[in-house]
N, C-alpha and C positions, 0 to 999 in steps of 0.2 A: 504493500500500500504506500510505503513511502515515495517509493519510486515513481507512480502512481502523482501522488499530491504533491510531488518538485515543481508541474507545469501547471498552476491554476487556470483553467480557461473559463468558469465561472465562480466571483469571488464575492460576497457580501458581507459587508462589515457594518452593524450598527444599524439597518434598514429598517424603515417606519415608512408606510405610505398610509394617509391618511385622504379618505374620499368625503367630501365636501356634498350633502345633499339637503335638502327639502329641512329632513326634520332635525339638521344639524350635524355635526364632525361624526366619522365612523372609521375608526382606528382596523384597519384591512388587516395590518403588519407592525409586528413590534417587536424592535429590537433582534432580528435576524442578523445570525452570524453564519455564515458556510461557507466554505471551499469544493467545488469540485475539479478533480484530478483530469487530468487528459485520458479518455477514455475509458474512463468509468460510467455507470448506470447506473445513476442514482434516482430511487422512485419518494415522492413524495406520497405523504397520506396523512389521511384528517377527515373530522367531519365536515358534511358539507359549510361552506361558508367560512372555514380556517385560515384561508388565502392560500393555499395551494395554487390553484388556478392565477390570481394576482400575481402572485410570486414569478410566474411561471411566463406572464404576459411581461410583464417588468422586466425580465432577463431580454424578451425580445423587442422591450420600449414601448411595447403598448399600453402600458402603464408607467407612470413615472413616481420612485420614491420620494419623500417629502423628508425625510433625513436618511442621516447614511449613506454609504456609498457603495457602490454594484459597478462591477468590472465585469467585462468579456472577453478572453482574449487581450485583457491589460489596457480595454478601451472601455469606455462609456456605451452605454447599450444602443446608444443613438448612432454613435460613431459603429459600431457592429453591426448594426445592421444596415446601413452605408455598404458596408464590407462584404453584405452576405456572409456570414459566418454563420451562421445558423438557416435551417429549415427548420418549419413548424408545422404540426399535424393536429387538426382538431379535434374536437370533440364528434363532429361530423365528416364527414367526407366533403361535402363542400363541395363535388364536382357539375359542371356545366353540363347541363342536361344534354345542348343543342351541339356540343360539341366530342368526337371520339375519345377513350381512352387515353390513346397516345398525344391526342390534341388536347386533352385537361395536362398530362404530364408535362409538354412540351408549353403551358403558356409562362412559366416563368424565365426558363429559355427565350422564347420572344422577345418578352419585355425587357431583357437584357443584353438583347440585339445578338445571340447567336446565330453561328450559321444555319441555314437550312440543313446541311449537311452533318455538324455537330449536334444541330435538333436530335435529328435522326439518329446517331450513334449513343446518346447520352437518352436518348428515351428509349433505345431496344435492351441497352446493358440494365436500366434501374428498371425495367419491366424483368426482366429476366432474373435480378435480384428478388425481387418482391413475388417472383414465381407467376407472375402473367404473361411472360411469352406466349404470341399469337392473339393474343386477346387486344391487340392497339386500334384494333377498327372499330370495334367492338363498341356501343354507345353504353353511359353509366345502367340504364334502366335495364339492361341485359345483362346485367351482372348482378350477384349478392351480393347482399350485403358487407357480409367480409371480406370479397373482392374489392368493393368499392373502395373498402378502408383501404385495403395494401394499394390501390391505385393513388391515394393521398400519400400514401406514406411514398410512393416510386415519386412523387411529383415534390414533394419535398425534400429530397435524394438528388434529385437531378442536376441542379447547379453545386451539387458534390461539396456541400458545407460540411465543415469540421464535427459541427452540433445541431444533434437532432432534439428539438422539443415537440414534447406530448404530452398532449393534454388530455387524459382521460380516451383516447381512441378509441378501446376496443368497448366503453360498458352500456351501449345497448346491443350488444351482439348478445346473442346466448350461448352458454359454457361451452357448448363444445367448441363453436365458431371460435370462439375468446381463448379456449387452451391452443389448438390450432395457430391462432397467430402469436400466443407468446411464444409456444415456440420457432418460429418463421420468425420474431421481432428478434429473437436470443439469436437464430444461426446468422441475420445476419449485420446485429453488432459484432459477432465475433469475427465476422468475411470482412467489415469494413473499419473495426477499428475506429467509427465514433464514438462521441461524446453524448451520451442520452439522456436526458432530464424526462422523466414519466409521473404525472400524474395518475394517480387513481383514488377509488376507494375499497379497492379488493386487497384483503392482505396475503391471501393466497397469490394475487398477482407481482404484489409488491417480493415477497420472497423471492418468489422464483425469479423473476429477472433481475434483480438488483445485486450490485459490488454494495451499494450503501443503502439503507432506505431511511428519510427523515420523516420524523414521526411531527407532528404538527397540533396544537392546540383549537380552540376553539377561540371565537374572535374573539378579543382581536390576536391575530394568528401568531403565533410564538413556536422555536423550533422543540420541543421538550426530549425529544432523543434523538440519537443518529446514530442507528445500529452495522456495523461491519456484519457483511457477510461472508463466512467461511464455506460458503459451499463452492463446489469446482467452476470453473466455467462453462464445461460441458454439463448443462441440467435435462437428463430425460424428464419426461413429467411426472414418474412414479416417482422423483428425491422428494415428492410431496408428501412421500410415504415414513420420511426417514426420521430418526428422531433431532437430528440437527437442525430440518425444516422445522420440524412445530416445534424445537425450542423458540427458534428465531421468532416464527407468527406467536409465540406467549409474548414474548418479549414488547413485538409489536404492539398487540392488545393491551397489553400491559402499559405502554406508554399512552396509548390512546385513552387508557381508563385515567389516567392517574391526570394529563392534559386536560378530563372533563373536570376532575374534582378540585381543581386548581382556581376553576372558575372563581 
């Protein structure tokens, strides 16, 4: 892990964002301290409303903190994402009804004045990552739901950013679709050697794919653990079985309960 957190490519020190509305100030974040390492997979988790999500838009400047300071890559999130250094993958798939597979993949390519030609080679390799080969003509309606998703995920892959963020992707799919792409999300962090920041609320998801998971309070959203995981990088899905896994998910739970009664 050292080795790991020598290269910070997401850094928060001291982070408050605070949203200004209607019935007055609503503290999102407080006092958030993290590091993440160059290519590590770290899953956040909390209940709804802890600023997971915040957190998570803030890294990619769509939110802006009100104290503290958040680094990217050793820049301001604004300046990062200038830079592309990041893809982002929503909670939805997001894809353009009227337009192809390969043509939702290929529009941030566009806007960033690729070739026609590099369109083309950089949307057959991140389709064939994401296990869509042959499916680029193919319109969003003709596909499942879990395709759709991994077609979001190819489309924020494609201008080949260092860091991938996710926010909660997979949780209206159902368990099987959902195991299915953790594992497809795990082989291929491990082929490309990103950076992943994942939202969820599944602890069972957060185990299985994460180097770290931060465990997150309720608002206003505080970090209250951050557990190392010791399990391999190669995860079958049966390590759900093992007793290191549900150490780690107590653990988890455990911070999640202890974050409620803090209140």
């Amino acid at each position: 892990m050292k080795d790991t957190m020598a290269q910070a490519v997401i850094e928060a020190k001291g982070v408050n964002l605070v949203f200004q509305t209607g019935d007055g100030p609503v503290q999102a974040l407080k006092d958030v301290n993290l590091r993440v390492g160059k290519g590590e997979f770290v899953s956040f988790i909390g209940p709804s409303g802890c600023g997971k999500t915040t957190f998570l838009r803030a890294i990619a400047a769509l939110e802006h903190p009100t104290g503290g300071t958040l680094t990217v890559n050793g820049m301001a999130p604004d300046e990062a994402r200038r830079q592309r250094a990041y893809g982002y993958v929503f909670q939805a798939a997001g894809l353009y009804p009227w337009r192809t597979i390969a043509k939702n993949v290929s529009l941030p390519l566009e806007i960033m004045g690729f070739s026609k030609d590099e369109q083309a080679a950089r949307v057959e390799r991140v389709l064939d990552l994401v296990e869509l080969s042959g499916f680029g003509r193919k319109f969003p309606w003709q596909l499942s739901g879990g395709m759709q998703q991994r077609a979001s995920i190819a489309r924020a892959l494609a201008f080949d950013a260092d860091i991938l963020l996710m926010d909660e992707p997979f949780g209206a799919l159902d368990e099987i679709v959902r195991d299915r792409l953790n594992e497809e999300v795990l082989k291929l962090w491990n082929r490309t050697g990103k950076t992943i920041a994942f939202v969820t609320h599944s602890i069972p998801e957060a185990v299985y794919l994460s180097t770290r998971i931060v465990v997150m309070s309720p608002r206003p959203g505080r970090i209250t653990d951050v557990i190392d995981s010791p399990l391999p990088r190669e995860r079958p899905l049966d390590i759900r079985d093992s007793r290191e896994f549900i150490e780690i998910a107590h653990r988890v739970r455990e911070g999640l309960r202890a974050g409620h009664s803090d209140e």
